[in-house]
VODREN-777216 format. One record per residue (C-alpha): x, y, z; residue in three letters. Coordinates in Angstrom, 3 decimals. Each point is the difference from the previous one (the first is absolute). Example, Ala and Ser with C-alpha at 12.3 -4.5 7.8 and 13.67 -1.06 7.14 Angstrom:
BEGIN
{px = 12.300, py = -4.500, pz = 7.800, code = ALA}
{px = 1.370, py = 3.440, pz = -0.660, code = SER}
This chain:
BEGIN
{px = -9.476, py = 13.361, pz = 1.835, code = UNK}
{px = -1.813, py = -2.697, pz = -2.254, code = UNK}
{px = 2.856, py = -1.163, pz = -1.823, code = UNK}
{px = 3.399, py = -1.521, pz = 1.180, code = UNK}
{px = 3.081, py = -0.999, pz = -1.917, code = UNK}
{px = 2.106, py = -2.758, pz = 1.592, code = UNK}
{px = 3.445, py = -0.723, pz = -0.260, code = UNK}
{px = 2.334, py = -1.903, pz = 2.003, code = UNK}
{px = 4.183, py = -0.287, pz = -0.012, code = UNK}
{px = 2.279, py = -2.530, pz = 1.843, code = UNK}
{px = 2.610, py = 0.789, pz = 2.737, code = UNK}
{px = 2.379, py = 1.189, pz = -2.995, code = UNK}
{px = -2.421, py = 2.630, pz = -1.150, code = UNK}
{px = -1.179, py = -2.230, pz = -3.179, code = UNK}
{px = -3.338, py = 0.039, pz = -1.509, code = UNK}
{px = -1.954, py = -3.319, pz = 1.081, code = UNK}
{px = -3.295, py = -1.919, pz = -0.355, code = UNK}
{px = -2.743, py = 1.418, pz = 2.899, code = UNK}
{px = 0.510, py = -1.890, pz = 3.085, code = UNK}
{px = 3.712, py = -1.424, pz = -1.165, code = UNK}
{px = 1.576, py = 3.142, pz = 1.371, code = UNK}
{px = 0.315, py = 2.273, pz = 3.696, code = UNK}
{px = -3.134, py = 2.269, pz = -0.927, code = UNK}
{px = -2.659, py = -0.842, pz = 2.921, code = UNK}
{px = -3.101, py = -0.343, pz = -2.139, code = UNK}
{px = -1.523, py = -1.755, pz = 2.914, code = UNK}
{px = 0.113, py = 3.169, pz = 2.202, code = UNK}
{px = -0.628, py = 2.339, pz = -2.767, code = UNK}
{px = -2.839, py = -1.448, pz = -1.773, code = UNK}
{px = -1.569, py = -0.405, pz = 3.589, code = UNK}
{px = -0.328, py = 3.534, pz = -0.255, code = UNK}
{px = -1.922, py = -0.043, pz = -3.285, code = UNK}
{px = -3.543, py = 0.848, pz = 1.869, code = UNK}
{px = 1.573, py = 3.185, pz = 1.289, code = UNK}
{px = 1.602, py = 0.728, pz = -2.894, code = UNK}
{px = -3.204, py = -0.401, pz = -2.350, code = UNK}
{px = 1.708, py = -2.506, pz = -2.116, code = UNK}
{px = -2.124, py = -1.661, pz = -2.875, code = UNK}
{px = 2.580, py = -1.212, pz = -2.719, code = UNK}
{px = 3.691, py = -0.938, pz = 0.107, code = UNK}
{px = 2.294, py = -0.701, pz = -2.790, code = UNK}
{px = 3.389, py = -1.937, pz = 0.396, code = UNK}
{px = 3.313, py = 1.205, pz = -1.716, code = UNK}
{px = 3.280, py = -1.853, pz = -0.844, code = UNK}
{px = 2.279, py = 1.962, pz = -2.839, code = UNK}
{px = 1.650, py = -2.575, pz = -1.192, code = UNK}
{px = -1.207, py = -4.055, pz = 0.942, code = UNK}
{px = 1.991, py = -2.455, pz = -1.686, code = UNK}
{px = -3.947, py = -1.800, pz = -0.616, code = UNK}
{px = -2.325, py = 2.871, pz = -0.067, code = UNK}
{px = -2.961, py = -3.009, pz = 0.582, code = UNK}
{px = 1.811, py = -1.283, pz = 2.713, code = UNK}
{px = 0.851, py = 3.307, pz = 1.533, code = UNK}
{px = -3.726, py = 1.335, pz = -0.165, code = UNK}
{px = -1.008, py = -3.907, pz = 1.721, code = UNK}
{px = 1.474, py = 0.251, pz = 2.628, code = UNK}
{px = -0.445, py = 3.316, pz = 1.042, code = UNK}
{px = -3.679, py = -1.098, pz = -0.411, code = UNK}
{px = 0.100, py = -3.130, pz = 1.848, code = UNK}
{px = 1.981, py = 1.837, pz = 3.178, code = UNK}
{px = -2.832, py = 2.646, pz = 0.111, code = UNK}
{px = -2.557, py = -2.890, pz = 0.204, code = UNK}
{px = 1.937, py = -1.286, pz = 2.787, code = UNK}
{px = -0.978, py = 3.280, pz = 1.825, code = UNK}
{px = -3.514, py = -1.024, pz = 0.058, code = UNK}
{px = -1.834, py = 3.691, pz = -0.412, code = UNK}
């Protein structure tokens, strides 16, 4: 698959920021080769900052280092 939506959610099953919650994006983006991945998109329903939200889901995946 080309496309990939990511979403994450803390220990109490709430929506959080990429990388601010218990999804292992490390281990699954890893994968991505396999997978054919090309483009990801990031998803929170409802950030209190939408800016902020998006930010740092953006700067985590940068940590990863593709």
């Amino acid at each position: 698959f080309r496309l990939c939506h990511l979403k994450d959610m803390d220990r109490r099953g709430r929506i959080a920021d990429v990388g601010r919650g218990t999804v292992d994006f490390r281990g699954i983006l890893a994968q991505r080769q396999k997978a054919g991945l090309q483009h990801f998109f990031v998803d929170h329903d409802h950030p209190r900052d939408p800016i902020a939200s998006v930010q740092a889901s953006y700067n985590y995946l940068d940590t990863l280092r593709w």
